[in-house]
C-alpha positions as CSV (number, residue, x, y, z in Angstrom):
1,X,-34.6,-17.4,-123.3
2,X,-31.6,-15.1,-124.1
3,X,-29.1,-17.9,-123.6
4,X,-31.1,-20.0,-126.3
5,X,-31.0,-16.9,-128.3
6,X,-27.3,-15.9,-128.5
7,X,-26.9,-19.3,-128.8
8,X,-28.9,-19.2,-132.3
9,X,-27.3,-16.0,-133.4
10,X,-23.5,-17.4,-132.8
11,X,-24.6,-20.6,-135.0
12,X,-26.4,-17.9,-137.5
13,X,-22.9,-16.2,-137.7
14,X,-20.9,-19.3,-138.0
15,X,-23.1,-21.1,-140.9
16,X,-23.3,-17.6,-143.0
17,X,-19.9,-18.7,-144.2
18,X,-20.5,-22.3,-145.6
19,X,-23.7,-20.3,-147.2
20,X,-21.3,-18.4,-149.6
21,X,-20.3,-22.2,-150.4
22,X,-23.8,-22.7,-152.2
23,X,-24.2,-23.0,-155.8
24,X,-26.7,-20.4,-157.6
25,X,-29.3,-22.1,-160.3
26,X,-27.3,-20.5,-162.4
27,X,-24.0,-22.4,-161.5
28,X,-26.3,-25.6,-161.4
29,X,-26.9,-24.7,-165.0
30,X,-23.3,-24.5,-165.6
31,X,-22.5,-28.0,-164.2
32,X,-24.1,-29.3,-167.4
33,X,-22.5,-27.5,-169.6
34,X,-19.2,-28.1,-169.1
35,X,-17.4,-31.4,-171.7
36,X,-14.3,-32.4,-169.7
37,X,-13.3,-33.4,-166.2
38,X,-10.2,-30.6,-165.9
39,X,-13.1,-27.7,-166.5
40,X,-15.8,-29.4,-164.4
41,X,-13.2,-30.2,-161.3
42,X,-11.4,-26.7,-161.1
43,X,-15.1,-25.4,-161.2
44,X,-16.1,-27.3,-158.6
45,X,-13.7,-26.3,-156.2
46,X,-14.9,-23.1,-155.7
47,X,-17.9,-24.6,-153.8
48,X,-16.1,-27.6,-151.9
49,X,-12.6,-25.8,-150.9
50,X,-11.2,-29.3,-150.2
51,X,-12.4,-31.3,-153.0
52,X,-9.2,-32.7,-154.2
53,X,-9.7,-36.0,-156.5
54,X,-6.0,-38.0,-156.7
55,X,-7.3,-38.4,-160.7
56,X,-9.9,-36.8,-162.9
57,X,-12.5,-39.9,-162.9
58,X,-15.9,-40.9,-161.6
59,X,-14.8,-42.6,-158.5
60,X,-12.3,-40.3,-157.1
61,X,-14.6,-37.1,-157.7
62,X,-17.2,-39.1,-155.7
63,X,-14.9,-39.9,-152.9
64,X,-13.7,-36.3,-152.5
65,X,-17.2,-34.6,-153.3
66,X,-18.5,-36.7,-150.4
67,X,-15.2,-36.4,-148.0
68,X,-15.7,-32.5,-148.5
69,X,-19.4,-32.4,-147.7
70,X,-18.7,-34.5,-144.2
71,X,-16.2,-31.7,-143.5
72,X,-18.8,-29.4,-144.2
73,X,-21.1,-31.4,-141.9
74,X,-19.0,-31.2,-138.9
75,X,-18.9,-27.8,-139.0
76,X,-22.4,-27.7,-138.8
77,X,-22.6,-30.0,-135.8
78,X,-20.1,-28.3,-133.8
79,X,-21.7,-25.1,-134.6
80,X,-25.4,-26.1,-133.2
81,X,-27.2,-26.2,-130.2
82,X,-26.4,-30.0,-128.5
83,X,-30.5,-30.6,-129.1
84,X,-30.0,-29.7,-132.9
85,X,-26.7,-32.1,-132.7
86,X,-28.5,-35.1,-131.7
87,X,-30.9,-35.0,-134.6
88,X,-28.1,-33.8,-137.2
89,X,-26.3,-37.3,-136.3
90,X,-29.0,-38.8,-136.9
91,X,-28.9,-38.1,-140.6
92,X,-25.3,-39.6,-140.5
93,X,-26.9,-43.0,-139.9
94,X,-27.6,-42.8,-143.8
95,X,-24.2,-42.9,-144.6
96,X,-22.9,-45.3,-141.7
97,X,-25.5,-48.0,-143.3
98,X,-23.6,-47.4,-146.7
99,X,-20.3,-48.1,-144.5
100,X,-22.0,-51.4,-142.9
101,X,-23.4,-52.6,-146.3
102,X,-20.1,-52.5,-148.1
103,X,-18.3,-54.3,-145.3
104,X,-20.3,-56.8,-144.7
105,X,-20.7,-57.4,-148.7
106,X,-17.1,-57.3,-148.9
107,X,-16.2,-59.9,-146.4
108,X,-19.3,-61.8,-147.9
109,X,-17.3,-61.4,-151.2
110,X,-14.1,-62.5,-149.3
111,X,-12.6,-58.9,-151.2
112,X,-9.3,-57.7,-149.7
113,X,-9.7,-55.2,-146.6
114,X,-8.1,-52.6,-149.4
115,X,-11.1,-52.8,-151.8
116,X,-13.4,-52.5,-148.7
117,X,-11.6,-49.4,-147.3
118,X,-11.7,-48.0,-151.2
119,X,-15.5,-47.8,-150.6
120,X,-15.8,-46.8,-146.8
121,X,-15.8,-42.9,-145.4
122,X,-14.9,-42.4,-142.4
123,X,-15.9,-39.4,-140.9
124,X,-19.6,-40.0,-140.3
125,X,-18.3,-42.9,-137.9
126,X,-15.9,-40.4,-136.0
127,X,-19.1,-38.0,-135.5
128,X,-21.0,-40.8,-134.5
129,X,-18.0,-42.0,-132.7
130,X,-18.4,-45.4,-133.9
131,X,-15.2,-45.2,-135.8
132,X,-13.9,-48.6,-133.9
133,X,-17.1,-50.3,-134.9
134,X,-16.5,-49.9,-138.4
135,X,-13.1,-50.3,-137.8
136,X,-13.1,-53.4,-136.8
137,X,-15.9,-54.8,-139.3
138,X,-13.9,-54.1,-141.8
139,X,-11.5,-56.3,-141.1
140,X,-14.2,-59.4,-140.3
141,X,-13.1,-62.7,-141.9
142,X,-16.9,-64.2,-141.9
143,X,-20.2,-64.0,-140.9
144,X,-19.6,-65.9,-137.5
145,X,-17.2,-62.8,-137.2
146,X,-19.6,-60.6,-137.9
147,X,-22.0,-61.7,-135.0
148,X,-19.5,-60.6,-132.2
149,X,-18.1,-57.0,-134.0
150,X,-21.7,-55.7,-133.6
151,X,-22.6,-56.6,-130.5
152,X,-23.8,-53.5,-128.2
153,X,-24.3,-51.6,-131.7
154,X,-27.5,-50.2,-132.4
155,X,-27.6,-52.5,-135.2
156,X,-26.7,-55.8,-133.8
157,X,-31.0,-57.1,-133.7
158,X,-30.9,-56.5,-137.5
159,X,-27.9,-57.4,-138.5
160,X,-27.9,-60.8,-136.4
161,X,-31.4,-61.6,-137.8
162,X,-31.2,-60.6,-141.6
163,X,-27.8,-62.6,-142.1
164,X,-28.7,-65.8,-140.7
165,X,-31.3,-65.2,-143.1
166,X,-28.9,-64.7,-145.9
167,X,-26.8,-67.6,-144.5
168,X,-30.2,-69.7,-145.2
169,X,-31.0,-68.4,-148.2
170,X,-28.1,-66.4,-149.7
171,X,-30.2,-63.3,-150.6
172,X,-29.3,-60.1,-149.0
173,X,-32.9,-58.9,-149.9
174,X,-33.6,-58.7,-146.3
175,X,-30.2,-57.4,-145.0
176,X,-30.4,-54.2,-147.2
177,X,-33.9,-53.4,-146.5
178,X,-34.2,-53.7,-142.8
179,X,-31.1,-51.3,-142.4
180,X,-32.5,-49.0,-144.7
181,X,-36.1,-48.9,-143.0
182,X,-33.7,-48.0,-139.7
183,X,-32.4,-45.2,-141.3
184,X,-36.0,-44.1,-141.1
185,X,-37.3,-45.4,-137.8
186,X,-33.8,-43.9,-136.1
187,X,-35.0,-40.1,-137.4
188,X,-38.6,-40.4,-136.1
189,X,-37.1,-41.4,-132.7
190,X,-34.3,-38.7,-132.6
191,X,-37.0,-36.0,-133.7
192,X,-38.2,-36.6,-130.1
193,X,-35.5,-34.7,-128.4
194,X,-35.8,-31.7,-130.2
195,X,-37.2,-28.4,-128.1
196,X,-41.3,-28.3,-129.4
197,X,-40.6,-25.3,-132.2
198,X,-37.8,-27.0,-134.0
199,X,-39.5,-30.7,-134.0
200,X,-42.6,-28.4,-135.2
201,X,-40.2,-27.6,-138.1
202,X,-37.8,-30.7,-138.8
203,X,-40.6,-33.0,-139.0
204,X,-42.3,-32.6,-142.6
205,X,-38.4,-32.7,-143.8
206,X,-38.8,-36.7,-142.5
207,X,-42.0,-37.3,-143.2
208,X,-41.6,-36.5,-147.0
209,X,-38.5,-38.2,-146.8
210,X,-40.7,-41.3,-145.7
211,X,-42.6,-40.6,-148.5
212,X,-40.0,-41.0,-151.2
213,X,-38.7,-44.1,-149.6
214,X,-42.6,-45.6,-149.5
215,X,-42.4,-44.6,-152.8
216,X,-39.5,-45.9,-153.9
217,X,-40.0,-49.1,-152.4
218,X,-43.7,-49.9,-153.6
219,X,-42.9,-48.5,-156.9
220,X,-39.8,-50.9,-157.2
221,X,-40.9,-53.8,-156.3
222,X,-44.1,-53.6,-158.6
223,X,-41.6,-52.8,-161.1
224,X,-39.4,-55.6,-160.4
225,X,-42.4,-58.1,-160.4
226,X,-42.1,-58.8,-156.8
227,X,-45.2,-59.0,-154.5
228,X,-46.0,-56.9,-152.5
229,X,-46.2,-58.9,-149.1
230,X,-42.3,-59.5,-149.3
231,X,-41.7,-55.9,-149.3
232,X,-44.6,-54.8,-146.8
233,X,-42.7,-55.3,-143.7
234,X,-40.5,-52.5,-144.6
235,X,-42.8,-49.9,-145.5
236,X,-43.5,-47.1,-142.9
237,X,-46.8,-46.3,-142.4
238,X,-46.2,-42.5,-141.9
239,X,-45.5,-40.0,-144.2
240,X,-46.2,-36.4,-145.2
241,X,-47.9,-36.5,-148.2
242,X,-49.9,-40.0,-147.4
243,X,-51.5,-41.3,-144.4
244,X,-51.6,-44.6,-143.3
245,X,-55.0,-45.3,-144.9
246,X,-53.1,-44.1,-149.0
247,X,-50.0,-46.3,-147.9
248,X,-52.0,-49.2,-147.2
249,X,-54.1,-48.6,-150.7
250,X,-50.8,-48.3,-152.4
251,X,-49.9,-51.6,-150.7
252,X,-52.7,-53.1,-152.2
253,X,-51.7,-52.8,-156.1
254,X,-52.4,-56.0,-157.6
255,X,-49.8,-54.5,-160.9
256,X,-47.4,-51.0,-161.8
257,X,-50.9,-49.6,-163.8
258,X,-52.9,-50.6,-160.5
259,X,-50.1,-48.6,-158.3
260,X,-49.9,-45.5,-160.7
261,X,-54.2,-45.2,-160.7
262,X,-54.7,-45.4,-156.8
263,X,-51.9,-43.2,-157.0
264,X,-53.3,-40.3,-159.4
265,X,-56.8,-40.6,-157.1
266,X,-54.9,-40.2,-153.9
267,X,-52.9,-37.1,-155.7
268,X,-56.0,-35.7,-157.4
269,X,-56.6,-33.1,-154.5
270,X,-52.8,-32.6,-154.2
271,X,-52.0,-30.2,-157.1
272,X,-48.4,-30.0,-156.2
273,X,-47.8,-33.4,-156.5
274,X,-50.1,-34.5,-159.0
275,X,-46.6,-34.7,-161.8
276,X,-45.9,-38.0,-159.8
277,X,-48.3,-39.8,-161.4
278,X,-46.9,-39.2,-164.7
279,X,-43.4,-39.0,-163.9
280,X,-43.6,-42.5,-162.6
281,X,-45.4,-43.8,-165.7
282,X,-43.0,-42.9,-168.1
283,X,-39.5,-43.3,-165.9
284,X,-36.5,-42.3,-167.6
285,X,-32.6,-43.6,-165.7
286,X,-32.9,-39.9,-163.5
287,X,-36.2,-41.1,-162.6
288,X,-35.0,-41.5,-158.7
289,X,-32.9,-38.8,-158.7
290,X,-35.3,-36.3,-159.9
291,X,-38.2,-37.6,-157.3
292,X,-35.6,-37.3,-154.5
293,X,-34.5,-33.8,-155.5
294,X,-37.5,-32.8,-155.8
295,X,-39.2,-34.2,-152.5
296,X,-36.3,-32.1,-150.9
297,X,-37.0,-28.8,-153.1
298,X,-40.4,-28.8,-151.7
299,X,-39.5,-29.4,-148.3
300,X,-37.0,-26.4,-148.8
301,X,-39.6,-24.4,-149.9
302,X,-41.9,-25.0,-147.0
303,X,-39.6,-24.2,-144.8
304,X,-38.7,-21.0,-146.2
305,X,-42.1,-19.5,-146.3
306,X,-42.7,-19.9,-142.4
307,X,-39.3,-17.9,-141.7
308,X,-39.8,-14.8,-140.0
309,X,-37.7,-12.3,-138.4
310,X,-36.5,-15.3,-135.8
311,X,-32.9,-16.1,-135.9
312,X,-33.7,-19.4,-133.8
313,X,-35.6,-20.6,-137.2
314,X,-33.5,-18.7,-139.4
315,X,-30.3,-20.2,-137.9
316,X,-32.5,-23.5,-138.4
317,X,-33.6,-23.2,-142.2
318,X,-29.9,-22.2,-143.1
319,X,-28.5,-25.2,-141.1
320,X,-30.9,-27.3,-143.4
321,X,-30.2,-25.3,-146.8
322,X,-26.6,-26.2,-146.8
323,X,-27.0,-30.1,-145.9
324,X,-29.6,-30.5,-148.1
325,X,-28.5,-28.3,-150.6
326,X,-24.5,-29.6,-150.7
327,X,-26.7,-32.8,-151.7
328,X,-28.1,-31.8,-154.6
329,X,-25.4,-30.4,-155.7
330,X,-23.2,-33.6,-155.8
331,X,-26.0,-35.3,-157.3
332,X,-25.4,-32.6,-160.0
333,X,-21.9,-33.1,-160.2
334,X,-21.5,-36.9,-160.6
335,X,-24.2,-36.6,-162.9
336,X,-22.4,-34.8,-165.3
337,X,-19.2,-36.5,-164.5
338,X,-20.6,-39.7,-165.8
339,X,-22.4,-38.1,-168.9
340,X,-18.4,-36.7,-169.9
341,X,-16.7,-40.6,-169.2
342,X,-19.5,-41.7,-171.3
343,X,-18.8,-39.1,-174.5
């Protein structure tokens, strides 16, 4: 027990740094106010030290927001208990899925193995070490190609399957979604080798993750005038905020207004979330970013009101506060670096 302890308190120690890294609402509110790139980039490096953009535009102040918050990610991994590692990479799966997607589109696309490289980051397959994986996909010359870079992947089942799909029907449809419902499926399975407190702890961060991806799915697809049945494989039927029994009412919308009234019944009793219904009626371009921002603001908040005088779930909720929180924050910046390229 002392060992797991000092363990805690030397990751408590470590992490209290990146916290001084954290934006304030009030700096959040100052994100919005600024109306050039210079001002907003020079402000910004005060809370990512190596955010460092070759130009003032939209896709190099992604590419180094994002480069800077994997930094910031690796120092949380190396600074955690090996259990709390394991799960931590499994939130990197996210961003290896982005890698796979825009290699495989780009070879689909027969784009040169610059453009590809323009859209790939690398560090999430170093921490993963799967960097040669990715490697070498990027520099696949065809789908037949493809077939033999991911073999002995964790991915090679549904890649394999969804592109002969797409070599049948030329829709990626299937493709994107099956990786994305891994991203998912690879958490709940990871969750398993945490001690019994900390999965106790982690696991309504994935469920209401789950949720805004059920969410997001149904909702789109309904939206999109698709049916239902050709997205239905891909739901999970888990979540934090509905059980199996809501999802598989939700499932069951026959139109958006059919969705949006099971949903205000199944929210009715849930006063917290009860906005939903409304928010999703009248969706605005944020719409998405908004839910998911605020699906983690109320995981955040959940967490911080069972903290106690524990540095083992103190080191824990700060671990989680800057990941999740770096997030939001990027999500504010490119915001408001599209709203100044647009002026």
């Amino acid at each position: 027990m002392r060992v797991a302890v000092d363990e805690y308190s030397f990751v408590y120690v470590k992490l209290a740094l990146l916290k001084s890294l954290l934006m304030t609402p009030e700096d959040i509110q100052k994100i919005k106010s600024f109306e050039d790139l210079d001002s907003l980039g020079n402000f910004t490096k005060r809370f990512f030290p190596n955010f460092l953009p070759k130009e003032h535009n939209i896709i190099e102040f992604e590419r180094s927001l994002w480069k800077t918050y994997f930094d910031i990610f690796e120092k949380i991994i190396v600074s955690s208990p090996e259990s709390i590692q394991i799960f931590l990479k499994s939130l990197l799966i996210r961003y290896e899925i982005w890698n796979i997607k825009q290699a495989v589109y780009g070879i689909i696309e027969k784009s040169s193995i610059d453009t590809i490289l323009d859209q790939i980051y690398f560090k999430p397959e170093i921490l993963l070490e799967r960097k040669k994986f990715i490697s070498e996909l990027i520099k696949g010359k065809s789908i037949k190609g493809i077939y033999d870079i991911i073999r002995k992947t964790p991915y090679e089942k549904i890649i394999r399957k969804t592109l002969k799909d797409f070599e049948k029907t030329g829709e990626v449809f299937y493709f994107e979604h099956e990786l994305d419902k891994f991203n998912f499926t690879n958490m709940l399975e990871k969750i398993e080798f945490l001690p019994k407190r900390e999965k106790k702890l982690i696991i309504p961060y994935i469920n209401s993750q789950i949720d805004y991806y059920n969410l997001n799915l149904i909702y789109r697809a309904l939206y999109n005038g698709l049916s239902i049945d050709s997205i239905k494989p891909y739901v999970i039927f888990h979540g934090y905020l509905f059980n199996k029994s809501q999802i598989n009412q939700l499932c069951k919308s026959s139109s958006l207004d059919d969705f949006l009234s099971i949903l205000t019944i199944i929210l009715k009793p849930k006063r917290d979330f009860d906005f939903l219904s409304e928010l999703l009626e009248k969706p605005d371009s944020e719409i998405w970013v908004k839910l998911s921002s605020y699906f983690l603001n109320q995981f955040l908040i959940n967490f911080k009101s069972r903290i106690i005088s524990d540095i083992k779930i103190s080191s824990l909720a700060l671990i989680f506060q800057i990941i999740l929180l770096k997030e939001m924050e990027i999500s504010n910046i490119l915001a408001q670096t599209v709203k100044i390229s647009i002026l």
